[in-house]
N, C-alpha and C positions, 0 to 999 in steps of 0.2 A: 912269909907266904909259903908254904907249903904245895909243891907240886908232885903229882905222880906224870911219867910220861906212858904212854902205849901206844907203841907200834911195833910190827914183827918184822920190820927190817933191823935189824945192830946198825948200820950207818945210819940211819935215821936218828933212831935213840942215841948214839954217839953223838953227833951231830948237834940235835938238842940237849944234850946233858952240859956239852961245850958254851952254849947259847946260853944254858942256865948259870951257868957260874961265873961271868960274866958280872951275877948282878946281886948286891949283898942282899937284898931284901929277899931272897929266895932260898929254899933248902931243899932240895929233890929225895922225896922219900921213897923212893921206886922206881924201876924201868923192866918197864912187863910185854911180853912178846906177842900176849894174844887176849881173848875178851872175856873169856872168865878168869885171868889172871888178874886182867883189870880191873873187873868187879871185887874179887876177892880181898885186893891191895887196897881199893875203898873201903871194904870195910873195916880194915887192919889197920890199914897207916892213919886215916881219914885224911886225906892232901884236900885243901883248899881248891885247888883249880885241878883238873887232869886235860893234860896234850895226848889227845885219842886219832888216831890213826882211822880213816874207816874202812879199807881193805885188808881186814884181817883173817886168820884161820877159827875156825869156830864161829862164836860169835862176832858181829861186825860191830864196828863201831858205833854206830846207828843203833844195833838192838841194842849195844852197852848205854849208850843216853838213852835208850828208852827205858830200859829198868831201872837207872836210876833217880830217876824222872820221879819214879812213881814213891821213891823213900823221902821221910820228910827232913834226914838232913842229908844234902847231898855235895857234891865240891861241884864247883863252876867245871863248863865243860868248853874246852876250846878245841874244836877240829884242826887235825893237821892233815890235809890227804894232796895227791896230786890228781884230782878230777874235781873238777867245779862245778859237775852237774848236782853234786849233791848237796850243795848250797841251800836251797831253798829246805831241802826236809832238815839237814843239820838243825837251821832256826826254830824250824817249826817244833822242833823237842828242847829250845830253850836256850843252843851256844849260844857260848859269850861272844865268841869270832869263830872265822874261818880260815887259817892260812892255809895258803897254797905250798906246795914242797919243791924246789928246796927253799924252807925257811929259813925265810931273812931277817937276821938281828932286831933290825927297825919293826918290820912289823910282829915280833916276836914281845918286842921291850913294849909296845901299843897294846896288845892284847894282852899283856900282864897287866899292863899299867888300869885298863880299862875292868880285869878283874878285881884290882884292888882297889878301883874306885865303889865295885857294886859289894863287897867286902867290907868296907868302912861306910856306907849310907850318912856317917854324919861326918864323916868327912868333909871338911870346911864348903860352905856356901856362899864364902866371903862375907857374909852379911849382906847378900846380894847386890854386889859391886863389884866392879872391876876396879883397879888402880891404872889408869894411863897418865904421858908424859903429853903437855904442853909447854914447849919450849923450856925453861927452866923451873915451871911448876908443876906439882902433880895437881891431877883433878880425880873426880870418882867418876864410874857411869854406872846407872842403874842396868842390874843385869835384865830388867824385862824393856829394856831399850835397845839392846845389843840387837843386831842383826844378821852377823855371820863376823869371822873371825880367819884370817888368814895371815899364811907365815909367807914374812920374804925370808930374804941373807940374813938379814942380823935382827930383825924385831917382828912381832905378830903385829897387824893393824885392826882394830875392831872398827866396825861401819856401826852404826847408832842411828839413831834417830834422828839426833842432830849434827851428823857428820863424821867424823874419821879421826883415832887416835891413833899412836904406837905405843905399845906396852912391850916388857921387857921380860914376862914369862915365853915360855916357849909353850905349841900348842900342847906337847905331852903334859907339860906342868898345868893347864889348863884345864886338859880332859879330865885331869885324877881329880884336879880340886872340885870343878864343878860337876863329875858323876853324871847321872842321867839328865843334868840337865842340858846336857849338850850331847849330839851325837856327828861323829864324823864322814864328813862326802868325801873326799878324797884327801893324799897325806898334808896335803896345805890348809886345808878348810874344814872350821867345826862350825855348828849352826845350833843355835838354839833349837831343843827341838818346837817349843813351840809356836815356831816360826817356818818350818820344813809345812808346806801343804799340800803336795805335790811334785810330779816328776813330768818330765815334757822332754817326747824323746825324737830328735832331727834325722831328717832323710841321711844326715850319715853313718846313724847310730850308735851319735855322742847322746847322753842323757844328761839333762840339767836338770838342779832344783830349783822347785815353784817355791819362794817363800813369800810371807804376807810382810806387806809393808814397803817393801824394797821392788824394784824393779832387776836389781843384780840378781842374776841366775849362775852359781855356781855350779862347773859341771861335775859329775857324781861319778867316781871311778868302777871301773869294772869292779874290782873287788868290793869294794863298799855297798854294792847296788844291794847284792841278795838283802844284806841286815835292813837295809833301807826300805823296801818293800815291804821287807816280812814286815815293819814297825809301820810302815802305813797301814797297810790291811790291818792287823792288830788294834791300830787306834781308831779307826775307821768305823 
């Protein structure tokens, strides 16, 4: 996978270029200071995913997803910035994610992972299964069964339809395989999205997901919310 990074701080870019190599499936073809550098570098290098800053000199990162928006082949776009107001418009022009700064490994190695799922679209679908363990045997679940998906210490457990297994991927390994079929509330919990209907927000202004089926309402992390939103309204 192919990355360009943009942002006009040098520790920043430091920073991430450190993050990136870290991880063999990544090549960093770039690291650009400001936003028509950035553009430029798209069309030169063509990097698969670009880490865009959106408080830049010149152009902002913001105008930079919106021009490229508008080309028909374009690299995935993951915002890096440290203000969360701009969460909501980031989406609305199509990121993949939104970290917040300073980027942390984990959610760095997430938003890769989750471009190289929409990268490979045929990327395994299990045959629409999960593999779980029952005592000494395995069994399958039907993934239009599945109901949410959450990591302890050592195993994922999927809730189902007819009850609770542990399986032995971890949820990153999860995300990549099943792709859009799954989207993430918070770093422990992935939910089918076709099972996400809703968000239901408490007088302390913790937010939970409404899913159908289930009466388990997992709750939905501040960082997670904007993509969560924007993909309700979108589906809506």
């Amino acid at each position: 996978m192919r990355v360009l990074v943009a942002d006009d701080e040098p520790l920043a870019r430091a920073r991430l270029a450190s993050l990136l190599a870290r991880r063999g499936d990544v090549e960093l073809v770039g690291s650009v200071a400001d936003g028509d550098a950035a553009l430029a570098a798209c069309a030169s290098e063509r990097p698969d995913v670009l880490l865009l800053d959106v408080e830049m000199p010149g152009l902002t990162g913001t105008a930079v997803a919106a021009k490229l928006a508008t080309l028909p082949s374009r690299p995935l776009v993951v915002f890096c910035t440290a203000y969360e107001q701009h969460a909501v418009s980031a989406f609305d022009l199509g990121a993949t994610d939104y970290l917040l700064k300073p980027v942390r490994a984990e959610r760095l190695d997430e938003a890769l992972d989750r471009a190289a799922a929409r990268l490979a679209p045929a990327q395994p679908q299990r045959g629409g299964w999960l593999r779980a363990r029952s005592g000494g045997d395995e069994v399958r679940i039907a993934l239009t069964d599945v109901l949410l998906l959450t990591a302890g210490e050592k195993y994922v457990t999927v809730e189902h339809v007819g009850g609770s297994r542990l399986i032995d991927d971890s949820l990153r390994q999860l995300e990549v395989a099943l792709g859009e079929r799954v989207i993430r509330l918070h770093r422990n919990c992935l939910v089918p999205r076709d099972r996400l209907v809703g968000l239901r927000t408490l007088a302390d202004g913790r937010v939970l997901a409404r899913l159908s089926g289930t009466e388990s309402a997992p709750e939905v992390s501040r960082r997670n919310l904007p993509a969560i939103r924007q993909w309700l309204r979108t589906e809506s």
